[in-house]
C-alpha positions in Angstrom: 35.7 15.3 -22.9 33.2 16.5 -20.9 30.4 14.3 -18.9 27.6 16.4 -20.2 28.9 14.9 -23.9 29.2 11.2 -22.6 26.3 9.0 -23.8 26.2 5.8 -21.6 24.3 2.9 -22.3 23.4 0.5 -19.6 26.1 -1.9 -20.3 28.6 0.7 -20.9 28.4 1.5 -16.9 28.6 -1.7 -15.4 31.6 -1.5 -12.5 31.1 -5.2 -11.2 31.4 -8.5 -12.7 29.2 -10.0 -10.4 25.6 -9.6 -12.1 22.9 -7.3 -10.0 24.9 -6.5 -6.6 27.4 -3.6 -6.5 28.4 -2.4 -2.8 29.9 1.0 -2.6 32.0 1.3 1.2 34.7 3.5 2.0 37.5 2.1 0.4 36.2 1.2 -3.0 35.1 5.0 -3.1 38.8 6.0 -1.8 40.1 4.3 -4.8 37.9 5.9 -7.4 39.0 9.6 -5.4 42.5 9.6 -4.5 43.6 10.6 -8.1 46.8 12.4 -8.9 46.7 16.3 -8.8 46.3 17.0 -11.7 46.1 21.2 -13.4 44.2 22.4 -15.8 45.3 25.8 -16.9 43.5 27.1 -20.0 45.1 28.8 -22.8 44.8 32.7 -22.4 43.4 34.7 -24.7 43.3 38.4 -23.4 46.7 40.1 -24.0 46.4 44.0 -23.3 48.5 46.5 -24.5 51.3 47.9 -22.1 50.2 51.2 -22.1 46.4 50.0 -20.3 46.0 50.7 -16.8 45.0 48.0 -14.6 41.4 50.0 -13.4 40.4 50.0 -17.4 41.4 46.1 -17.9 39.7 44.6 -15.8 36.1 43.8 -16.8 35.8 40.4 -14.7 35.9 42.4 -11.4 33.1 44.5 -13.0 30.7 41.4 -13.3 31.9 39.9 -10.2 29.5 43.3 -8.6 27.0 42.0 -11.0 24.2 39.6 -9.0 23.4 36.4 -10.9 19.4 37.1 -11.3 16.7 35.1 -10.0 16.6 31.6 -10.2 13.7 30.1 -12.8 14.8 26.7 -11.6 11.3 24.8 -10.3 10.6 23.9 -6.9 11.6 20.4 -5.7 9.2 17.6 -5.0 6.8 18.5 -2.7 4.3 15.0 -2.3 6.2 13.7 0.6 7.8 15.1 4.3 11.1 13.5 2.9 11.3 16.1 -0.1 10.4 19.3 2.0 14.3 19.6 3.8 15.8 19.1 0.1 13.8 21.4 -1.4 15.1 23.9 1.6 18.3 22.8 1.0 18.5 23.9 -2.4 16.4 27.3 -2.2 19.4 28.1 0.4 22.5 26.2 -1.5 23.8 29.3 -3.4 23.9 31.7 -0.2 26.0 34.9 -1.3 29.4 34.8 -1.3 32.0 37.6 -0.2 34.9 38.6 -2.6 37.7 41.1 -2.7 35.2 43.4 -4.6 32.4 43.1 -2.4 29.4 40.4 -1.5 27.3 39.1 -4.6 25.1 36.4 -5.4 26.1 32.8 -6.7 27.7 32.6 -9.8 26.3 30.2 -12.5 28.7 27.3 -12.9 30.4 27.6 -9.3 29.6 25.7 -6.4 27.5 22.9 -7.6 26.4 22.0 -4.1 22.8 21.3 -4.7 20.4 19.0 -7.1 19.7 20.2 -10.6 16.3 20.2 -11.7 16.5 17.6 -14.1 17.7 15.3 -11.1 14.9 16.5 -9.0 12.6 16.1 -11.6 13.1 12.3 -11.7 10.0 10.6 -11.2 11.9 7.5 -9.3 14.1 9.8 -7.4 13.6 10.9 -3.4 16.3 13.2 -2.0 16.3 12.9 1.7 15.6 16.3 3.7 14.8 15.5 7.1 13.6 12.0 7.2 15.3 8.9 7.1 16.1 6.3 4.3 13.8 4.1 5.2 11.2 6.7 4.5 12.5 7.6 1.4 12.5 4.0 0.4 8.9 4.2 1.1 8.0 6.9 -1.0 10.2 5.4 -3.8 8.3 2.2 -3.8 4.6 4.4 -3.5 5.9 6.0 -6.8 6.7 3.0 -8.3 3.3 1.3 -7.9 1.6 4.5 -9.4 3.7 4.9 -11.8 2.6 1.2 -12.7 5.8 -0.8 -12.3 5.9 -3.5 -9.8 6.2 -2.9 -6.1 10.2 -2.1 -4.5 9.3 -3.5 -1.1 9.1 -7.6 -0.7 4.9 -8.4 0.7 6.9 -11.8 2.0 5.0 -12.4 5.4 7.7 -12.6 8.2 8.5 -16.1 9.6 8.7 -16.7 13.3 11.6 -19.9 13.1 12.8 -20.0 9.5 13.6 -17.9 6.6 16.7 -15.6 6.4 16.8 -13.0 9.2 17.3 -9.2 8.4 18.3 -7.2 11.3 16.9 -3.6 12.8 19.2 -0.9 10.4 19.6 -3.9 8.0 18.0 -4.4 4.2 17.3 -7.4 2.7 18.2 -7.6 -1.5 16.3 -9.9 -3.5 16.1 -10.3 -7.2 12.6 -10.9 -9.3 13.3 -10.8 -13.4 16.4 -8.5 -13.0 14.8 -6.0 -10.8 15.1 -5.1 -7.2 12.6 -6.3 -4.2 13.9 -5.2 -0.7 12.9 -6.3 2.6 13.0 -2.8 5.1 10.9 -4.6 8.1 13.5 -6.8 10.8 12.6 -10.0 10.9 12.5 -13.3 9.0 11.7 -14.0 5.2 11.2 -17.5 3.4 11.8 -17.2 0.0 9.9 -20.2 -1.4 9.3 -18.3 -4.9 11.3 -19.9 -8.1 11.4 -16.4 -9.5 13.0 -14.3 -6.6 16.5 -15.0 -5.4 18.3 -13.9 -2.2 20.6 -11.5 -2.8 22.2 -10.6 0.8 22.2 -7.9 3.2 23.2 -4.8 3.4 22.9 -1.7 5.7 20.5 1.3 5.8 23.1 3.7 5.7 25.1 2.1 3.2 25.9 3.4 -0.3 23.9 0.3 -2.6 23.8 0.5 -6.3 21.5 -3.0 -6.8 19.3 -4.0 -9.9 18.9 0.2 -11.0 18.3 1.0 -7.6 20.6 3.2 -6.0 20.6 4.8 -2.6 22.9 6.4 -0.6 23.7 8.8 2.8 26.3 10.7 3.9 26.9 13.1 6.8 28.3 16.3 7.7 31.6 17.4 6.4 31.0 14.5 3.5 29.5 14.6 0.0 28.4 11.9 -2.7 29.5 12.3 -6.4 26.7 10.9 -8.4 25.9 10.3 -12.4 23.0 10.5 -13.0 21.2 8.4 -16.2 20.8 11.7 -18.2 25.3 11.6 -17.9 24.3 14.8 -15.7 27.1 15.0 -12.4 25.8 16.6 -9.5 26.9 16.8 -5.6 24.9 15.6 -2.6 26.3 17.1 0.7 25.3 16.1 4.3 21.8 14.3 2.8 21.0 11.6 0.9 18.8 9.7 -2.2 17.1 6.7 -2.9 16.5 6.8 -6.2 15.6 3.9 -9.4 16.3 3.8 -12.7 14.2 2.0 -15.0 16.4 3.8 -18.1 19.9 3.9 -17.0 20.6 3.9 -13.5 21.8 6.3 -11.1 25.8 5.5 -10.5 27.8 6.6 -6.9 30.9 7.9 -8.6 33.0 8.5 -5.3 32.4 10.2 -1.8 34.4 12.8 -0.9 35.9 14.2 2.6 35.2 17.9 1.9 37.2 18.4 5.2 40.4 17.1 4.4 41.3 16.5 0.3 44.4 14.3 1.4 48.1 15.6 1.5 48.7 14.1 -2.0 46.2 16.8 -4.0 47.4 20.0 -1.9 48.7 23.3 -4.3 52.1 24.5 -3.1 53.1 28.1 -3.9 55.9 27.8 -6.6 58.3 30.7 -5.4 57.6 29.8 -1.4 56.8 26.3 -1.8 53.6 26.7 0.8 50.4 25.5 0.6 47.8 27.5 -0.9 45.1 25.5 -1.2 43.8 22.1 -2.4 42.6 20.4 -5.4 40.8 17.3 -5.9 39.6 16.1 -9.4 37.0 13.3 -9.3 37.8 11.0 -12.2 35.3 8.5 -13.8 36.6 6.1 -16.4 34.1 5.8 -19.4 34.1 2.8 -21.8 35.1 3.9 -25.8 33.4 1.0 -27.8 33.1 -2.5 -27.3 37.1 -2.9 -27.2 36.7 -2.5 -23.3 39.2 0.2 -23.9 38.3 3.2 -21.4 38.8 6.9 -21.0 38.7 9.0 -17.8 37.2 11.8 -17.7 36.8 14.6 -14.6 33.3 14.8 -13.7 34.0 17.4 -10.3 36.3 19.5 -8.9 36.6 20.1 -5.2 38.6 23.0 -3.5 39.7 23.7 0.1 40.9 27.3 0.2 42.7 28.0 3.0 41.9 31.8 5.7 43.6 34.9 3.4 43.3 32.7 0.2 41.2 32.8 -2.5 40.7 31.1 -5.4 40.7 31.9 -9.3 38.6 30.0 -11.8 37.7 30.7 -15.4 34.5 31.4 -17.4 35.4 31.6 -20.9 37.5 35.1 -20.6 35.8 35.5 -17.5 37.8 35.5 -14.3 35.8 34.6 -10.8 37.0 35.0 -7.5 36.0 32.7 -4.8 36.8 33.6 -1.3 38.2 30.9 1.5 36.2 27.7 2.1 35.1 25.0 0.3 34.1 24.6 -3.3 33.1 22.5 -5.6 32.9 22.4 -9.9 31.0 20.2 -12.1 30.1 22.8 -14.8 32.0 21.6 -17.8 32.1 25.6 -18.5 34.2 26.9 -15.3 37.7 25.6 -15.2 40.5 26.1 -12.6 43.1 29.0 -12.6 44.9 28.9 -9.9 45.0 29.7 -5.9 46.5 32.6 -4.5 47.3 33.8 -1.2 46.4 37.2 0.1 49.1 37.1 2.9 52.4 38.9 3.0 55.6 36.7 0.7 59.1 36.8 0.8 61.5 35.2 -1.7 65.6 35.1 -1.5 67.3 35.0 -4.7 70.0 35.3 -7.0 69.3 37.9 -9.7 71.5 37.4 -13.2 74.8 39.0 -14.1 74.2 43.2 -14.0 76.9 44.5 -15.7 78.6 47.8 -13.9 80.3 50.8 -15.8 83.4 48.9 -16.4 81.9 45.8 -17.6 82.2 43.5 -14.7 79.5 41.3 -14.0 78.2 41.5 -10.7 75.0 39.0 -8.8 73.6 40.3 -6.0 71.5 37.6 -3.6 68.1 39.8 -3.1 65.0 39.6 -1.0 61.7 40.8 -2.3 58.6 41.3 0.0 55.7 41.6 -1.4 51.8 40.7 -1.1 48.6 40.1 -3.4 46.4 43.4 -3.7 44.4 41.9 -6.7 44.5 38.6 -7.6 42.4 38.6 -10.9 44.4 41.0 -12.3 47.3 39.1 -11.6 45.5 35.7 -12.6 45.1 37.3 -16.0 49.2 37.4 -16.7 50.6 35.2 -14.7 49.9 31.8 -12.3 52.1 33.4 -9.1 53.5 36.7 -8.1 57.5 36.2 -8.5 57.0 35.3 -11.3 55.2 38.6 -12.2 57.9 40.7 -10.5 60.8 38.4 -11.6 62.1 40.3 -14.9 61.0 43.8 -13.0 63.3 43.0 -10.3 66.2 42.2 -12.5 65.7 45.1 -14.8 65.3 47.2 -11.8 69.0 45.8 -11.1 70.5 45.7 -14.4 69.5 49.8 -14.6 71.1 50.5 -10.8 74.1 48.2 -11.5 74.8 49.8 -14.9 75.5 53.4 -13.4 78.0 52.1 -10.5 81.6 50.9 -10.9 82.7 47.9 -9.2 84.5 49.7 -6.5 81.2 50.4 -4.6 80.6 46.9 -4.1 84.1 46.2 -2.8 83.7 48.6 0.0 83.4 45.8 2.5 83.5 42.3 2.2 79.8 41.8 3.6 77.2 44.9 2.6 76.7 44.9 6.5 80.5 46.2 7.0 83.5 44.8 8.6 85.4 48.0 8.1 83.6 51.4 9.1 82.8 52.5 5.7 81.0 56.2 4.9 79.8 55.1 1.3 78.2 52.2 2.2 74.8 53.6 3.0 74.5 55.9 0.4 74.9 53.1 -2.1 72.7 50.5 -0.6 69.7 53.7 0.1 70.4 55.3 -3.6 70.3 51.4 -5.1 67.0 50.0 -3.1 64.9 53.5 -3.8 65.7 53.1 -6.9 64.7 49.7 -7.6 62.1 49.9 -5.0 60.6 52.7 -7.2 61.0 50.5 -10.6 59.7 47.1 -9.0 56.5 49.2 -7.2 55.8 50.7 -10.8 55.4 47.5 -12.8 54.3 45.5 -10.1 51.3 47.8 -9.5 50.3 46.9 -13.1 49.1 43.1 -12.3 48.0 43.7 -8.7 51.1 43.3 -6.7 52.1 45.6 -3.7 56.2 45.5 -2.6 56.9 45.6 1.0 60.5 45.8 0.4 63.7 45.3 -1.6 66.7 44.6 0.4 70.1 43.0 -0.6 71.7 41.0 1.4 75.0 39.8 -0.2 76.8 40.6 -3.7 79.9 38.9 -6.0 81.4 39.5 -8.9 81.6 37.4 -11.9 84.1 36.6 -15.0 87.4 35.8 -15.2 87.8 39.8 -15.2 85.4 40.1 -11.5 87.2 36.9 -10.6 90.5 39.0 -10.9 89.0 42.4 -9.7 88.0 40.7 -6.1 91.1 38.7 -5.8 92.8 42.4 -5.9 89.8 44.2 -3.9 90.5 40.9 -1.5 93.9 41.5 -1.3 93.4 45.1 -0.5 90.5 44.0 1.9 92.9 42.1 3.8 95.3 44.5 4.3 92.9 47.1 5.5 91.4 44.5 8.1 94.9 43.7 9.5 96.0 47.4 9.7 92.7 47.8 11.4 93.5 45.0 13.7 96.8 46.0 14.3 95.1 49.0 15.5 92.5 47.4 17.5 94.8 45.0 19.2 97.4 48.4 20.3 94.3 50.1 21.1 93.3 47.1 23.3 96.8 46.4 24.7 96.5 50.7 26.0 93.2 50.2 27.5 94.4 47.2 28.8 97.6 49.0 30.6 95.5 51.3 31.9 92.5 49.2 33.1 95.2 47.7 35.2 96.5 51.0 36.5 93.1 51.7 37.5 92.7 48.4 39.4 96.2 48.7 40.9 94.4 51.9 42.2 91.2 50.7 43.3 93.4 48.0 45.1 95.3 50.8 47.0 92.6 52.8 47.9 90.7 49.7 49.4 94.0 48.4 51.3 93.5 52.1 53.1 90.1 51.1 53.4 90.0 48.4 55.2 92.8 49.6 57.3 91.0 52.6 58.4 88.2 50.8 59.0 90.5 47.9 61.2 91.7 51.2 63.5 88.2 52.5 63.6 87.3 49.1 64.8 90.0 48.4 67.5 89.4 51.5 69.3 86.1 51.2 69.3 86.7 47.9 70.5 89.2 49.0 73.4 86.9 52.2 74.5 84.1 49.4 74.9 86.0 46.7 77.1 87.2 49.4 79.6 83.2 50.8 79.9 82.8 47.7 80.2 85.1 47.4 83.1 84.4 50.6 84.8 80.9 49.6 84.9 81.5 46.0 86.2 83.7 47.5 88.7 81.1 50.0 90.1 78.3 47.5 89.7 80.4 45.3 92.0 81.4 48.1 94.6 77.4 49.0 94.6 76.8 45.7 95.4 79.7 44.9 98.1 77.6 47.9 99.6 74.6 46.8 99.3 76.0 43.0 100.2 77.2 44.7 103.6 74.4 46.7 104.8 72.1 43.6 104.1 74.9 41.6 106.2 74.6 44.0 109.1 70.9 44.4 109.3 70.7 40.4 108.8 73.0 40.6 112.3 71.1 43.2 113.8 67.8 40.8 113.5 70.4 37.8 114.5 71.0 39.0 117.5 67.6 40.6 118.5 66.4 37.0 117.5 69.1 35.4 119.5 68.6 37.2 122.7 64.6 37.2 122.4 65.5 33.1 122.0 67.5 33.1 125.0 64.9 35.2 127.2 62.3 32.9 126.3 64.6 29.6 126.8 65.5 31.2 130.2 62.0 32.0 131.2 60.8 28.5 130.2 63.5 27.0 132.3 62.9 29.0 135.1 59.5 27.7 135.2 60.4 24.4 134.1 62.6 24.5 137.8 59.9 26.2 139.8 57.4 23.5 138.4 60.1 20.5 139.6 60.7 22.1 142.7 57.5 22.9 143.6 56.7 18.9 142.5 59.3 18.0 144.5 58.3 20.3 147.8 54.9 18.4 146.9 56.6 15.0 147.3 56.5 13.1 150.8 58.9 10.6 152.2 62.3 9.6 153.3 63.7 8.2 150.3 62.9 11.1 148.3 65.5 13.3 148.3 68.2 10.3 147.9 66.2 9.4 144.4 66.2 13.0 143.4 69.6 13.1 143.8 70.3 10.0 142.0 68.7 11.5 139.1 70.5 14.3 139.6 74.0 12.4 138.8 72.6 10.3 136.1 71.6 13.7 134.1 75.3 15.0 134.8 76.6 11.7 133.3 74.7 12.4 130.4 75.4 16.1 130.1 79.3 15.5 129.8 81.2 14.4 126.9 82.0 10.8 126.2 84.9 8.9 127.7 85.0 11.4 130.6 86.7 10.2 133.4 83.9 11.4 136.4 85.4 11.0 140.4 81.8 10.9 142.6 82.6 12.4 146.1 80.9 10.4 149.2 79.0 11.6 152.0 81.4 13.7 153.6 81.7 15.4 157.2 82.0 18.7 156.0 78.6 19.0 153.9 76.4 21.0 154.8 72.8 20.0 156.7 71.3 22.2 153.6 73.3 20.8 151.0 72.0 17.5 152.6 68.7 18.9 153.2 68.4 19.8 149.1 69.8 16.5 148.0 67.5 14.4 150.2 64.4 16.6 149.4 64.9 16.7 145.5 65.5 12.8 145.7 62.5 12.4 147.7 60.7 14.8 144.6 62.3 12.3 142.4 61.7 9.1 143.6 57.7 10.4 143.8 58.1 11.5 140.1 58.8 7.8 139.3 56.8 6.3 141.5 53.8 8.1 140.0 55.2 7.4 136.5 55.5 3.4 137.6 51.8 3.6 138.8 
């Protein structure tokens, strides 16, 4: 059932027990989303006949060039500064979009993101553009009054100590007969009225559905769901409403994270089990009767195609393409296909029993590369691309299989060889053009390029295959331990003569180092006697040298010696002329008896101690000079010390 079918009365959309008030926040909305994934794959129609090429069957890609026309939707509301940024915002909603055929205009029925004209049309309804709520509320309320109804905000005079108080950001709800009065201004109201009742607080920014008024904001990356009285769905992204219904109300069926849909409604690729993309359904649940029984019903679709994917949705027997990004479907007429991914896919397999020329059944374990060239052609046939080339790929085998006897796969026990086999390659090359020639044929017919075909493993199967490969084993075994056999004698003889050759090597470095030893000592023994002979003149140079320097250092000795003497001998031949001539000076009788006094204390001192001295007396035989001298140089002497006393 579609929502453009559902008739809803105002009692048949009430979604709270409490009367008038109904709070939409984050969670409540949450559960109304988070549905299970749910596909919807419509039954197809279109079945071509085999011999059709895929350029002459496919007319969706033809209308996909097609532009969808000018638009004879009418402008939005233009009375107010808060209507001119929706009205932008839906002149510029259905931007082109770029396909796999080319760039055209919006397609009717996909991407829903702006207002419909009906919605716009509403004279109680005020999209936001680039003002705020509180200005939209305005303008509702300056509709209402010329419309005749009664005024939306309260004319309550603010209180300065009583009343109940209603914050900056903050709206006050009151009730009057069952319809809405709201306070926008902060401060305090007194409601002293028997007819209006005080209904709470809520926020500017808040989603409110509240006595048929509804308003509600979101912000970038988010976008409200809404129903409107008409049971018309349409999507409000990064904007907002304030809107009042006096016939059916306006109803907030969820608000949705267009950035991330939630792990729980992401598409997995069924061959490759990735993610291609993901899909959230917006559910409502509409009442049947007055059993209270209800049905839910998808009122919007919301995509998040993932870079190199695109996106597959269904017009009747029309097939659209949407590129990577986000999208979103409320048309009742476009339904989803499927996703698919425009990036490179491989998938390792088991194909069925291929029968060879004997009859034994044989499964090979394949892998298939391949990649989406065009996806509505394949979207047409099938919902993925394996399986598209699954029964190609096994026919493709089946034919190869059926010309080859089971020998060729018992060549080797793994298709990479363990034994040096010639065949090998030939078989693998001649059986992977060949089916690499089928599978490009047939896979070329719904879009599909293959990379490659490669096989990577084979057995046989049947009691019969079972039997054939316990005998092929057998024989396998034997060949691999002849071929060891070999390998180990082989190794043992390169073994012997490795060691010869290091037994070798050993010698020829044992000469090696002795060589160099000899080299070493006699360079070593020609060095210390150099050495020697060098010391040896170095010390006869300078026993030389130390002898000429002794014998000039004599030379100067002596000079200096006899120069010392001279002078020494000069001074004390002065020194006596000076004393004698003091003492010829010196007058008296005493005088020379004191001189020579002095005389023998100076000879005392002169001779060595302990020496035994005999003093001669006055005798007969002196002379008269001797007597003479000694009396005159006492005389000098005793006047030398007379003076010295005075």
């Amino acid at each position: 059932m579609s929502a453009s079918r559902l008739l809803l009365s105002a009692e048949d959309i009430k979604t709270s027990a409490a009367p008038g008030l109904l709070l939409h926040d984050t969670h409540d909305l949450q559960q109304t989303s988070n549905l299970q994934y749910q596909t919807v794959l419509p039954p197809i129609t279109f079945s071509p006949s085999p011999d059709i090429t895929p350029a002459s069957t496919d007319p969706p890609m033809e209308l996909l060039d097609k532009p969808a026309g000018p638009s004879t939707r009418p402008p939005a509301f233009s009375t107010s500064a808060t209507t001119t940024g929706s009205a932008a915002h839906h002149a510029s909603a259905h931007a082109p979009i770029k396909t796999s055929t080319g760039i055209v205009e919006h397609l009717e029925g996909t991407d829903d993101w702006s207002m419909p004209t009906q919605v716009l049309d509403h004279p109680f309804f005020v999209p936001i553009g680039s003002g705020s709520m509180v200005q939209a509320l305005r303008e509702l309320d300056r509709r209402m009054q010329e419309a005749g109804h009664y005024h939306l905000i309260t004319k309550k005079p603010k209180r300065t100590f009583v009343g109940r108080t209603v914050e900056p950001g903050q709206i006050g709800l009151l009730d009057f007969n069952g319809r809405p009065i709201i306070a926008l201004d902060p401060g305090r109201y007194l409601n002293l009225s028997l007819t209006h009742s005080w209904h709470g607080i809520c926020g500017v920014t808040d989603q409110l559905e509240f006595r048929g008024l509804t308003f509600a904001q979101v912000g970038q990356g988010e976008c409200l769901v809404v129903l409107s009285p008409s049971n018309q769905i349409f999507c409000v992204r990064n904007g907002g409403f304030a809107a009042f219904g006096s016939e059916g109300r306006f109803r907030i069926v969820a608000v949705v994270d267009t950035l991330d849909l939630g792990d729980e409604n992401a598409v997995r690729e069924p061959a490759t089990k990735e993610i291609i993309g993901w899909k959230k359904e917006i559910r409502t649940r509409i009442q049947a009767g007055g059993s209270g029984y209800g049905v839910e019903a998808t009122v919007a679709t919301f995509f998040n195609v993932p870079a190199n994917n695109v996106l597959i949705v269904q017009q009747g027997d029309r097939l659209i393409e949407l590129p990577a990004g986000q999208h979103v479907i409320t048309n009742p007429n476009t339904t989803f296909r499927g996703f698919f991914s425009l990036s490179e896919r491989q998938k390792t397999f088991e194909t069925k029993p291929a029968y060879t020329v004997e009859g034994v059944p044989v499964i090979l374990r394949v892998n298939l590369r391949f990649r989406i060239a065009s996806p509505i052609l394949l979207a047409r046939h099938y919902n993925d691309a394996f399986t598209a080339l699954e029964n190609p790929a096994q026919s493709a085998v089946n034919a190869v299989v059926s010309r080859l006897s089971y020998q060729a796969f018992m060549k080797a026990k793994k298709l990479d060889g363990d034994i040096p086999d010639q065949g090998i390659v030939p078989w693998l090359e001649t059986f992977k053009q060949e089916c690499m020639q089928e599978l490009t044929e047939q896979g070329a017919q719904y879009g599909v390029v293959i990379e490659s075909f490669n096989v990577l493993d084979r057995r046989l199967e049947g009691d019969l295959g079972k039997d054939l490969e316990r005998q092929a084993e057998a024989v396998l075994q034997n060949q691999i331990r002849a071929t060891q056999i070999d390998l180990q004698n082989h190794i043992a003889l390169e073994t012997q003569r490795g060691q010869l050759r290091v037994a070798e090597i050993e010698a020829a470095k044992v000469r090696t180092q002795t060589d160099a030893q000899f080299y070493t000592r006699s360079k070593e023994t020609d060095a210390r006697a150099y050495e020697k002979l060098q010391l040896a003149k170095a010390t006869a140079e300078a026993s030389k040298l130390q002898a000429d320097q002794d014998a000039a250092n004599t030379v100067v000795l002596a000079e200096a010696e006899r120069q010392r003497v001279e002078l020494l001998a000069q001074a004390k031949r002065r020194e006596i002329e000076q004393v004698t001539a003091a003492y010829a000076e010196m007058q008296g009788e005493h005088t020379p008896a004191i001189v020579m006094a002095q005389l023998d204390v100076d000879k005392h001192r002169a001779l060595p101690p302990h020496t035994v001295y005999f003093a001669g007396g006055n005798g007969a035989g002196a002379s008269s000079s001797a007597a003479a001298l000694s009396t005159g140089y006492a005389t000098a002497l005793g006047a030398t010390m007379a003076v010295k006393g005075n």
